[in-house]
N, C-alpha and C positions, 0 to 999 in steps of 0.2 A: 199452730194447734198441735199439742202434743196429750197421748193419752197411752194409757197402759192399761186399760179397764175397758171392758164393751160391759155395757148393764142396758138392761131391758126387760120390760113383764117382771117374771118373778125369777131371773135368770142373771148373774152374774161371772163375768170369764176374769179375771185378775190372773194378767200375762209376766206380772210380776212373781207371782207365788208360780206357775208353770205353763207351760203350751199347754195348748189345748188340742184335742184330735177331733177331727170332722169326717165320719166314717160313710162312708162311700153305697149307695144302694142302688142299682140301676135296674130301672123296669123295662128293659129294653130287648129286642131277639137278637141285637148287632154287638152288644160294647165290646171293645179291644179287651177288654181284662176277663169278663166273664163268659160272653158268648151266649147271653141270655140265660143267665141259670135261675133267676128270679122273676123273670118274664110273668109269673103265674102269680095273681093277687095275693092269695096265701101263703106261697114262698116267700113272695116281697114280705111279707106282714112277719113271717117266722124268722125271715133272716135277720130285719132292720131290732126286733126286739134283741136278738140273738147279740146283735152290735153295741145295743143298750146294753146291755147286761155285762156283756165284755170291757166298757167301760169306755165308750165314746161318749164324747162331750155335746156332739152334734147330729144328727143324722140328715145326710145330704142327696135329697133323693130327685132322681131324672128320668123321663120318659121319652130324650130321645140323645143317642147316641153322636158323639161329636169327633170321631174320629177321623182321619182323614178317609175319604172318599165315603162316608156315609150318607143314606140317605135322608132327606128334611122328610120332619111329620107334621102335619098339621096338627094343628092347635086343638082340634074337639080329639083328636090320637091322643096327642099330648095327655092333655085333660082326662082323658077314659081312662088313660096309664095310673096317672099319679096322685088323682084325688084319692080314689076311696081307699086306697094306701095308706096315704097322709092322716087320712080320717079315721083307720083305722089304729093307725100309731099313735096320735097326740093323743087319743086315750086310754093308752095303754104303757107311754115311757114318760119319764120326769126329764127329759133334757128337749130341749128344743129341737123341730124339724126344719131344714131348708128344701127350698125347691129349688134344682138346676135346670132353671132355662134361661132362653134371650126373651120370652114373648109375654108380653103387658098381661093379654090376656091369661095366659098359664101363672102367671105370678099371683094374680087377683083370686082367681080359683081356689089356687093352691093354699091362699092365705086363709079365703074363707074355708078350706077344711083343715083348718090346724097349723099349716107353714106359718113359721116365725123369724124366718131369712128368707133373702131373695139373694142365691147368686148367679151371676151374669156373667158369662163366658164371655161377652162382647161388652161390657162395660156402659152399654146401654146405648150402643153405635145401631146396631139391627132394628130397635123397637124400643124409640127414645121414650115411649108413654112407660114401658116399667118404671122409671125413674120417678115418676109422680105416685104409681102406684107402693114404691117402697115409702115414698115421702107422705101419702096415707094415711098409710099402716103403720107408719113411724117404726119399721122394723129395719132389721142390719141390713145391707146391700153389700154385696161383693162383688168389688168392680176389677175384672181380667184383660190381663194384656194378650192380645191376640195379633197375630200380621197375617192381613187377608181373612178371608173366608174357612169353615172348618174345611170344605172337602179338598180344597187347594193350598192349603196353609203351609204343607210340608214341600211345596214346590219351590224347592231353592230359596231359602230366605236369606234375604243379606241385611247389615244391618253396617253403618259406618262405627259406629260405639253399643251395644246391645244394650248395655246398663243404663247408658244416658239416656238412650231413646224408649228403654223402657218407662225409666224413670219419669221422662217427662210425659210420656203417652199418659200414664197413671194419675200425674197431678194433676194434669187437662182433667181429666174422667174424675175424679173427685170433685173439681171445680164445675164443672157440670151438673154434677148430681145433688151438691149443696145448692146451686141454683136451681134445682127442680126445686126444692125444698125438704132435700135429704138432709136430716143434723150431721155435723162433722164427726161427732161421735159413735154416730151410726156405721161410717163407712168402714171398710176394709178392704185392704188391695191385696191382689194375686199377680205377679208376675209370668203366669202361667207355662211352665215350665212342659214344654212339648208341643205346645201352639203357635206354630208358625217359629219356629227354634231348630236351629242342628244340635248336633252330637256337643260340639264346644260352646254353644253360646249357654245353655241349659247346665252347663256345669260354673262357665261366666257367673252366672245368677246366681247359683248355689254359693257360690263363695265367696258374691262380692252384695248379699243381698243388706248389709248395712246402709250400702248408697238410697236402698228403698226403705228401709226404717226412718230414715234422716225424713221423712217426709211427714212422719207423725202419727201415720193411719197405723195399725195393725197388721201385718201380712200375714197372708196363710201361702201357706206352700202345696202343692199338689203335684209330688211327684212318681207317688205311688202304682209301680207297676208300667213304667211309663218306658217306651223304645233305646232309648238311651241306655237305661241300665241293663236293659238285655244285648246290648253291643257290649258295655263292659264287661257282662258273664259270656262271652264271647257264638249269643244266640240261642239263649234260652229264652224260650217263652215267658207270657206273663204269668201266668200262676208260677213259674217258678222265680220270681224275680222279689218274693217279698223278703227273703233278708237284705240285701240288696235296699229295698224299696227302705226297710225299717232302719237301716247305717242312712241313705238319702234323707230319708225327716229327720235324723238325729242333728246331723250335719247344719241341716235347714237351720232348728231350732238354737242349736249353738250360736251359728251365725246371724240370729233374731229375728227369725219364723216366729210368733204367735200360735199360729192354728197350722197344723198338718191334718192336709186330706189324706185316707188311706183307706187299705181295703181290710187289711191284719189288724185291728185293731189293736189286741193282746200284743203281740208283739212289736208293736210299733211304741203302744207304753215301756213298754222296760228299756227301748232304745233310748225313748226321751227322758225316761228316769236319771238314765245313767247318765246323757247330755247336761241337762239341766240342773243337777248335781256338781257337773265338773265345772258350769259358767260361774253358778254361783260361788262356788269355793276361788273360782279365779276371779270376782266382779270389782 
């Protein structure tokens, strides 16, 4: 199965003409990047347009934080966070909303107020019924490589080949979710770049992410902001880590990223401009 187009509703991504950015809104008091600064329903609703307008392709919104050591929200949390959010965005931006969670129930929700992706941090390992709920809603699914659990994930991971095993953890979880009765068309992988990964293997990925194109689906990358790059800038924080973060999706997309997640949107475009520019001049 090979494809270079996601099309759905009234919405098409052609990964041939450019990456696409999948810009980042977290409704949360915990996230590693934000620290809750959109916590507040209205602020979520002012920023996620804000991201619109800056020129995201996607808006990817989550009400609960997956950082290491953070803590689980229930599902009716979940739900209070990120519905009337959602509800309040799909009428108000022209580009489609995801909802980031693992739970069947939050996806279903989130669908019914507007969400038009479902992406899965656990590839649908946590809460096998989202699978049937993207297959539905016949909407895109993003299925993420993860080792372990969020709050334990960063405890030493080791991996005998990272790529391979990612690789192949990926086409299971696609094969999976076609057999929920997710379309092949539909899916997209994440490698997930900080989830259960060190400092090297997270750069592995980055470079060698053609081994996971080779699979057909679409990847999106998600490295924005993410602890790695602040070891490179030698312990700067996250909000200082978006040039950084915007060379990371460039890189990504060169090496045939699809969709980058981020937080800078604006600047994460003119990274990919310049990328996507240089692939094609070299294709």
């Amino acid at each position: 199965m090979t494809t270079r187009c996601l099309a759905w509703d009234r919405w098409t991504f052609d990964f041939d003409q450019r990456p696409h950015i999948m810009a980042v809104l977290n409704i949360t008091p915990d996230s590693f990047s934000d620290g809750g600064e959109h916590f507040d329903e209205n602020e979520a609703v002012a920023h996620g347009f804000s991201l619109a307008l800056a020129g995201a392709d996607v808006l990817d919104i989550g009400g609960e934080s997956t950082r290491p050591g953070a803590q689980e929200v229930n599902e009716a949390e979940e739900i209070r966070r990120v519905a009337p959010v959602i509800r309040a965005l799909a009428d108000r931006v022209r580009i489609p909303i995801s909802i980031d969670t693992y739970k069947a129930s939050v996806a279903k929700a989130a669908i019914d107020a507007g969400a038009r992706i479902i992406n899965d941090i656990s590839a649908g390992r946590f809460d096998p019924d989202i699978l049937g709920v993207a297959a539905e809603a016949d909407v895109p699914l993003i299925l993420m490589h993860m080792k372990g659990q969020p709050r334990t994930m960063q405890q030493n991971p080791e991996y005998a080949d990272v790529v391979a095993e990612v690789r192949d953890f990926l086409a299971e979880a696609a094969a999976r979710a076609e057999a929920a009765g997710v379309r092949p068309e539909k899916i997209v992988l994440d490698p997930g770049i900080g989830f259960g990964k060190t400092f090297d293997h997270n750069l592995i990925l980055i470079n060698r992410l053609r081994a996971l194109t080779a699979l057909g689906y679409p990847i999106l990358v998600g490295a924005s902001r993410k602890a790695f790059l602040g070891h490179i800038l030698g312990g700067t924080p996250p909000k200082g880590r978006e040039t950084a973060s915007a060379a990371a999706a460039a890189l990504a997309a060169y090496n045939g990223a699809d969709i980058l997640r981020v937080h800078d949107v604006r600047r994460t475009w003119e990274a990919l401009a310049v990328a996507h520019a240089v692939k094609r001049e070299h294709a």
